[in-house]
C-alpha positions in Angstrom: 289.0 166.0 186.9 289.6 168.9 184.4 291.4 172.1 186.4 289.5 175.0 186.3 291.8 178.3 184.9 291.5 180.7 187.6 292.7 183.1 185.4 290.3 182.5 182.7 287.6 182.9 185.4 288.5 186.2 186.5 288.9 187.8 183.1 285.3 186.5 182.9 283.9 188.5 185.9 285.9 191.2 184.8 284.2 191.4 181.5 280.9 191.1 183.0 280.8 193.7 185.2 282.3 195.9 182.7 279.6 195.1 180.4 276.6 195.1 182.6 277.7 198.7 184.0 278.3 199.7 180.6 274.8 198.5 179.5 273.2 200.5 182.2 275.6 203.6 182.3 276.1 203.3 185.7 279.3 204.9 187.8 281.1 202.5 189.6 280.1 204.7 192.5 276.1 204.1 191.2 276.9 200.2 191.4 278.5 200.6 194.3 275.7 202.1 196.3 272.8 200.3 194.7 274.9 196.5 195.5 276.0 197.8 199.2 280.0 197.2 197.8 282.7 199.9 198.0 283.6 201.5 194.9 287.3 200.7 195.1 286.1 197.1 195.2 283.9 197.6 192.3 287.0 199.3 190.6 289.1 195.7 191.9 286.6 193.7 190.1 286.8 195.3 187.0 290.7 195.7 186.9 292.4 193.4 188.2 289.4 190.4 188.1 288.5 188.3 191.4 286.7 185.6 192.0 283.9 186.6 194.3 282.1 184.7 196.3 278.7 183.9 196.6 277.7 187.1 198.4 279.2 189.2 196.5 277.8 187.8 193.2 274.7 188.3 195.1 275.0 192.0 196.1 276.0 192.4 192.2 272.7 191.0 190.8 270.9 193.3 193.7 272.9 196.3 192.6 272.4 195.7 188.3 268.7 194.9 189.6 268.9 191.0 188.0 267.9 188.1 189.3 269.8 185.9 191.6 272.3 183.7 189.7 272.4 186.1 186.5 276.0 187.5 187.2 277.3 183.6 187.9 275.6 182.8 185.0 277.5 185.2 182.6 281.2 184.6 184.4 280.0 181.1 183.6 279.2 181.6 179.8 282.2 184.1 179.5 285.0 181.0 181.1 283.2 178.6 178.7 283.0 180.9 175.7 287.2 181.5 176.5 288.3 178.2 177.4 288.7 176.4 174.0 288.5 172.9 176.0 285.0 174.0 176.4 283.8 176.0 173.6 283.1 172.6 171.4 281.2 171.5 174.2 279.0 174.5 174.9 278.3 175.1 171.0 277.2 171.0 170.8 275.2 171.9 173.7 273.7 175.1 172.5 272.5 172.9 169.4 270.6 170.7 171.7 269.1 173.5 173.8 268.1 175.1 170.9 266.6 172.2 168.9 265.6 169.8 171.9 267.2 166.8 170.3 270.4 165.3 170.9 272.7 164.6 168.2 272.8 161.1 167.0 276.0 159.1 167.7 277.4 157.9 164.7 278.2 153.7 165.0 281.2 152.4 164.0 
């Protein structure tokens, strides 16, 4: 089983809260009252990366007004897009999402 970069995975959620507060100029103390989070956690997130759990992912979505999932989602794409062990994989995959056809395995 491939270990998962903790690391990796925080820099992720710290990137996409950044973003997604950027994108809808919000203050961290906005955020923080719209997702029912403290601001100083809001500031944690964003500083020093965390891997939240399920609720608080949740509370995140409620407080950037997305749907459930969409903050996993982009930590998700973030780790993958960071991770070179995963990058081939997600850009052969993005082929096939795109196209709807798998590549065709060369035989040897």
């Amino acid at each position: 089983m491939n270990s998962i970069d903790l690391d990796r995975i925080y820099y992720a959620c710290r990137l996409t809260v950044l973003r997604f507060r950027s994108e809808q100029k919000l203050t961290q103390e906005t955020l923080a009252e719209r997702s029912g989070l403290t601001r100083q956690y809001i500031s944690i997130l964003e500083t020093e990366g965390r891997n939240p759990q399920c609720d608080i992912l949740y509370k995140l979505d409620c407080g950037f007004e997305l749907p459930f999932g969409a903050i996993a989602a982009e930590i998700a794409k973030q780790y993958v897009q960071t991770t070179p062990r995963y990058a081939a994989v997600a850009e052969k995959n993005s082929a096939v999402w795109k196209t709807g056809k798998k590549a065709k395995k060369k035989r040897t």
